[in-house]
FIKERO-33602 format. One record per residue (C-alpha): residue number from 1; residue in three letters; y, x, z. Coordinates in Angstrom, 3 decimals, always signed. Layout:
// FIKERO-33602
NUM  ALA  Y  X  Z
...
END
This chain:
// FIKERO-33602
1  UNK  +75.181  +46.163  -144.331
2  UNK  +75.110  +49.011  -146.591
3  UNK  +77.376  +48.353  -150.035
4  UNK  +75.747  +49.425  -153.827
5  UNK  +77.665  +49.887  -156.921
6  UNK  +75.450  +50.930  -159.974
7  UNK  +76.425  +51.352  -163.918
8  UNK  +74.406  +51.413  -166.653
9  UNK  +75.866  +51.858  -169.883
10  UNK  +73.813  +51.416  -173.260
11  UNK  +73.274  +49.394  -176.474
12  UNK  +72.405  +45.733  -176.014
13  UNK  +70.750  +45.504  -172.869
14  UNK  +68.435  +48.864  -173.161
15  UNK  +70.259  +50.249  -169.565
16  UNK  +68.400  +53.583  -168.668
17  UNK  +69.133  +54.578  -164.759
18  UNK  +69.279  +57.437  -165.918
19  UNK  +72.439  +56.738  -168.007
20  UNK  +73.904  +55.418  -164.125
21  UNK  +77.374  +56.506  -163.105
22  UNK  +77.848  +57.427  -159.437
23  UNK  +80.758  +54.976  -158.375
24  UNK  +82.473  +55.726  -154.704
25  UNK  +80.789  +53.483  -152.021
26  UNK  +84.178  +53.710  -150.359
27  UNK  +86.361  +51.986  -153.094
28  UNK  +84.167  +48.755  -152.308
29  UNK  +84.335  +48.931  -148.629
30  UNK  +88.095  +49.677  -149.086
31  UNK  +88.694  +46.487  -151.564
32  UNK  +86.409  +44.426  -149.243
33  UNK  +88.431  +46.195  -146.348
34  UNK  +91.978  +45.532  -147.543
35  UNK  +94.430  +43.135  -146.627
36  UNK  +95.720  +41.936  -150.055
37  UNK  +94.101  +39.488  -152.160
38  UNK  +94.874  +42.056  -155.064
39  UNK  +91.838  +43.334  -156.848
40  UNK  +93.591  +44.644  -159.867
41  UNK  +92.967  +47.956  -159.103
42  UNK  +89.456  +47.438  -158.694
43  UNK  +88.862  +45.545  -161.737
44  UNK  +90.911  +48.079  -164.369
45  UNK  +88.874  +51.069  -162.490
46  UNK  +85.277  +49.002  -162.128
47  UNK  +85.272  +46.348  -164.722
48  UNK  +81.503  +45.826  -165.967
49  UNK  +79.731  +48.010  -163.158
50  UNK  +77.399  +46.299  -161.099
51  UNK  +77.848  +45.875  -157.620
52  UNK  +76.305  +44.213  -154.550
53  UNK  +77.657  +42.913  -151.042
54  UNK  +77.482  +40.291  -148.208
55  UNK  +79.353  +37.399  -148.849
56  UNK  +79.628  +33.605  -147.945
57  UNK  +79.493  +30.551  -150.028
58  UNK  +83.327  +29.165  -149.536
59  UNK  +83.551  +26.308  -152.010
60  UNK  +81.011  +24.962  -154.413
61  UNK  +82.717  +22.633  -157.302
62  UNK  +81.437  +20.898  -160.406
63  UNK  +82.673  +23.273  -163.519
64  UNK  +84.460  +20.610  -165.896
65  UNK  +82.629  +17.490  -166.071
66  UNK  +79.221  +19.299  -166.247
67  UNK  +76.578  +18.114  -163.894
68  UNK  +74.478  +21.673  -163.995
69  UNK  +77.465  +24.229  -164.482
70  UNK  +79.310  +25.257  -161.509
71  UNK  +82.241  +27.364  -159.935
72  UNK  +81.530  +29.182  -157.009
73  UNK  +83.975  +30.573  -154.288
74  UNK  +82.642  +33.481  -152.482
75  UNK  +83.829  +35.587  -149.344
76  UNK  +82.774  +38.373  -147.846
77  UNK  +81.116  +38.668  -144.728
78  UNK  +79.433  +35.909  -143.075
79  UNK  +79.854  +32.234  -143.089
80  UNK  +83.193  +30.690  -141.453
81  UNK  +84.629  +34.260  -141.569
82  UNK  +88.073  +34.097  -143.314
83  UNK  +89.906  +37.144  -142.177
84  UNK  +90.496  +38.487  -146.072
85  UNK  +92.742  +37.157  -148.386
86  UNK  +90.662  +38.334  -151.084
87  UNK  +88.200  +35.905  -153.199
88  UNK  +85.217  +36.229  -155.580
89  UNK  +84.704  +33.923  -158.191
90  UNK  +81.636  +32.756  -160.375
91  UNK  +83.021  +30.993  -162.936
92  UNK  +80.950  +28.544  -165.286
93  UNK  +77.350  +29.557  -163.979
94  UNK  +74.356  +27.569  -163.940
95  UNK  +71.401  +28.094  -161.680
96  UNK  +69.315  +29.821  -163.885
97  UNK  +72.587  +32.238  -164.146
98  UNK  +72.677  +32.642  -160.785
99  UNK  +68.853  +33.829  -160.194
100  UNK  +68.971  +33.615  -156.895
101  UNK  +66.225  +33.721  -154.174
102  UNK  +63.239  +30.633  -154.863
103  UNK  +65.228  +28.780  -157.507
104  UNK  +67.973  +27.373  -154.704
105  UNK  +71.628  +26.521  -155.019
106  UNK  +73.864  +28.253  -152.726
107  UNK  +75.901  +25.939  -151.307
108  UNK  +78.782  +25.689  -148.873
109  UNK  +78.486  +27.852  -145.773
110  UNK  +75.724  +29.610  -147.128
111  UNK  +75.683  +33.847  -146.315
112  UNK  +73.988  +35.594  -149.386
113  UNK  +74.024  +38.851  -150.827
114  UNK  +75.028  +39.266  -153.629
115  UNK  +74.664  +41.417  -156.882
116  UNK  +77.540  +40.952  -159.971
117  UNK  +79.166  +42.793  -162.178
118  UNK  +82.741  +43.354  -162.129
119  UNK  +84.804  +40.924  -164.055
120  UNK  +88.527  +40.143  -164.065
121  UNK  +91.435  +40.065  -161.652
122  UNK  +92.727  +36.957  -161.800
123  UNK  +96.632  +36.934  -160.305
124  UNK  +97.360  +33.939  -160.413
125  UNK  +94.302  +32.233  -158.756
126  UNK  +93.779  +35.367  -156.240
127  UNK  +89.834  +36.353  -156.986
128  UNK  +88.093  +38.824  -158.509
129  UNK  +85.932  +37.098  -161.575
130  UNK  +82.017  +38.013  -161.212
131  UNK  +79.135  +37.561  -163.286
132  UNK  +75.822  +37.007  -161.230
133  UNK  +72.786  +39.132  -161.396
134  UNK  +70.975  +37.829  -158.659
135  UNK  +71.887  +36.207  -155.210
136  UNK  +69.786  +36.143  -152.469
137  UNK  +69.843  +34.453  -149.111
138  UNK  +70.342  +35.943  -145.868
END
C-alpha cells in the first residue's frame, strides 16, 4: 500500500493545501521498515505532520477507569504480523476521536488504515504517540 505524509500549517484550524510541506515518502517506509522500536528521530523531524499507513489493532484497553475513553496499540502491517519492534499509540481517544469508518470501534485483530498526526516518542514505553484523524477498515 502506498504511504502519505501531508502538513498543513496555519492559525487555528484554517489549513490551506496550499500551505502543505512535501515530507519524504521514504522516511515513513524507512521508520515502518526499521528494526528498532526507536522513533525519536521521526518524531523530533515529523512531530505534528499528518500521516497515513496500514496498521493492525494490537491491544485495545480501557483508558483509566473510563468506560468510553480508550488506549489503542497499533502495528503496522496486517493483523497477527509482529515482525517490528516498533509501536503506535492512541492514547486517551474516544470514538468520536477516532472517526473511523461507520461509527465502529476497532478492536483487537482488526487491519485499518490509518491517518494521525505525529505525536511523541515515548522511550520508555517503545511507541510513537498519535493523534487520530480518521481510521478506516480494510
Amino acid at each position: 500500500a502506498g504511504v502519505e505524509i501531508t502538513y498543513y500549517k496555519g492559525e487555528s484550524g484554517q489549513n490551506s493545501s496550499s500551505d502543505a510541506e512535501p515530507v519524504p515518502e521514504a522516511d515513513l517506509n524507512r521508520l515502518l521498515n526499521q528494526n528498532s522500536m526507536d522513533a525519536s528521530w521521526f518524531s523530533s523531524a515529523y512531530k505534528g505532520r499528518t500521516i497515513t499507513f496500514d496498521g493492525w489493532v494490537a491491544d485495545v484497553q480501557h483508558h483509566e477507569n473510563y468506560d468510553t475513553r480508550w488506549d489503542v496499540l497499533i502495528l503496522k502491517g496486517n493483523s497477527g504480523d509482529a515482525s517490528s519492534d516498533l509501536s503506535f499509540r492512541l492514547t486517551d481517544v474516544s470514538l468520536f476521536d477516532m472517526n473511523t469508518d461507520n461509527d465502529e470501534m476497532p478492536w483487537e485483530g482488526d487491519n485499518i488504515t490509518i491517518t494521525a498526526v505525529v505525536g511523541d516518542y515515548n522511550a520508555t514505553s517503545g511507541w510513537l504517540e498519535l493523534d487520530p484523524v480518521s481510521i478506516s477498515f480494510r
